[in-house]
N, C-alpha and C positions, 0 to 999 in steps of 0.2 A: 499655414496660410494657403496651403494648396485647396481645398475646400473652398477657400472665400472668394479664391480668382475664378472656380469653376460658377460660385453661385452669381458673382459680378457678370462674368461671360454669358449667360443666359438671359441674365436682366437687362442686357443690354440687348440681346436679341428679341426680348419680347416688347423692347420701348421699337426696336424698326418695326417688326411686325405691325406694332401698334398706331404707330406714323401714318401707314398704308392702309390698315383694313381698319373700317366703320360702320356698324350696321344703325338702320333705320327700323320702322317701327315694320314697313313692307319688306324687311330685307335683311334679317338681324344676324348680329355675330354670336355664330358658335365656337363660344371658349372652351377649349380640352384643359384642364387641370388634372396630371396625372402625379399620382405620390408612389410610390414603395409601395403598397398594400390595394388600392382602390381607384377610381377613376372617376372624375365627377365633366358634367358638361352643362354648359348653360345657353340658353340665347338668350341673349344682351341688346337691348336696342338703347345703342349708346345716345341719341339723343335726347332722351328725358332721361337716361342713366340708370334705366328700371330692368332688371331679370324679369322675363317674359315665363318661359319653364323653367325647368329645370330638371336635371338626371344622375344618378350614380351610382356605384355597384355597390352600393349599399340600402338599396332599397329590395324589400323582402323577397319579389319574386325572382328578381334576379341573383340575391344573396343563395336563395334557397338549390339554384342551379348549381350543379356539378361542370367544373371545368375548370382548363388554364383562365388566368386573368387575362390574358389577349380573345379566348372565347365569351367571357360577361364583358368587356369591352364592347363586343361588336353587339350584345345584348342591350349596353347602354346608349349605342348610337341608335335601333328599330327603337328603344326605350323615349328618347328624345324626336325622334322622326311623328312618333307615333302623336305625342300630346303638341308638337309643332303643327299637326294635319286639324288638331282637334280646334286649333287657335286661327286655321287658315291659312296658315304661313307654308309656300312651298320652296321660295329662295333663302337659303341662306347665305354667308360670306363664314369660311373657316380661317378661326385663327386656333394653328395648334399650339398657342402658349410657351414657343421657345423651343420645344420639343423637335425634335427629327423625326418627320414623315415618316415611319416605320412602327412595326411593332404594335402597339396596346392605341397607338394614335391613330394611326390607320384604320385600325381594323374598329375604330369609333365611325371613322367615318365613311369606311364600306358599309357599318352596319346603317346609317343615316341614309344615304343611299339606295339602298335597297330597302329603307322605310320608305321611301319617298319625296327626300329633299332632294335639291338642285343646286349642289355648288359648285 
């Protein structure tokens, strides 16, 4: 049952996360989804409830890269910067999904960053 408390323990930190951060259609949430193997990122404009883009290290040019998964990480943040610029959108709101600011989440949104968001 040690598993379950750790998976409850995060679910509950993504329900405060979630409390707190909202984006709009000028202002949307970048969700970090990171699993074991891959990293996926979306912006979210929670008020009609619609995915805007969307990114992950599973898309070919990125998959085709050589590197740590913390490197196509920061691949998938210019990744999502990139098609965010193409939609108009320079503000975002980050929510890293539960996750601790470190690591493969970070380095998503240094890469966003130096695409050209604003969070």
């Amino acid at each position: 049952m040690r598993t379950n408390a750790k998976t409850t323990r995060r679910q509950n930190i993504r329900y405060r996360i979630r409390a707190k951060v909202a984006g709009t259609a000028q202002k949307p949430r970048l969700s970090v989804f990171r699993s074991n193997t891959d990293i996926y990122v979306q912006l979210i404009d929670d008020d009609k409830a619609v995915t805007l883009a969307a990114a992950s290290s599973k898309e070919k040019d990125i998959k085709a890269q050589a590197g740590t998964k913390s490197e196509k990480s920061k691949l998938v943040g210019q990744s999502i910067a990139r098609k965010a610029k193409e939609l108009g959108i320079e503000n975002v709101v980050f929510d890293r999904g539960g996750n601790l600011y470190h690591g493969r989440v970070k380095a998503v949104a240094d890469g966003a960053r130096e695409g050209g968001l604003i969070f």
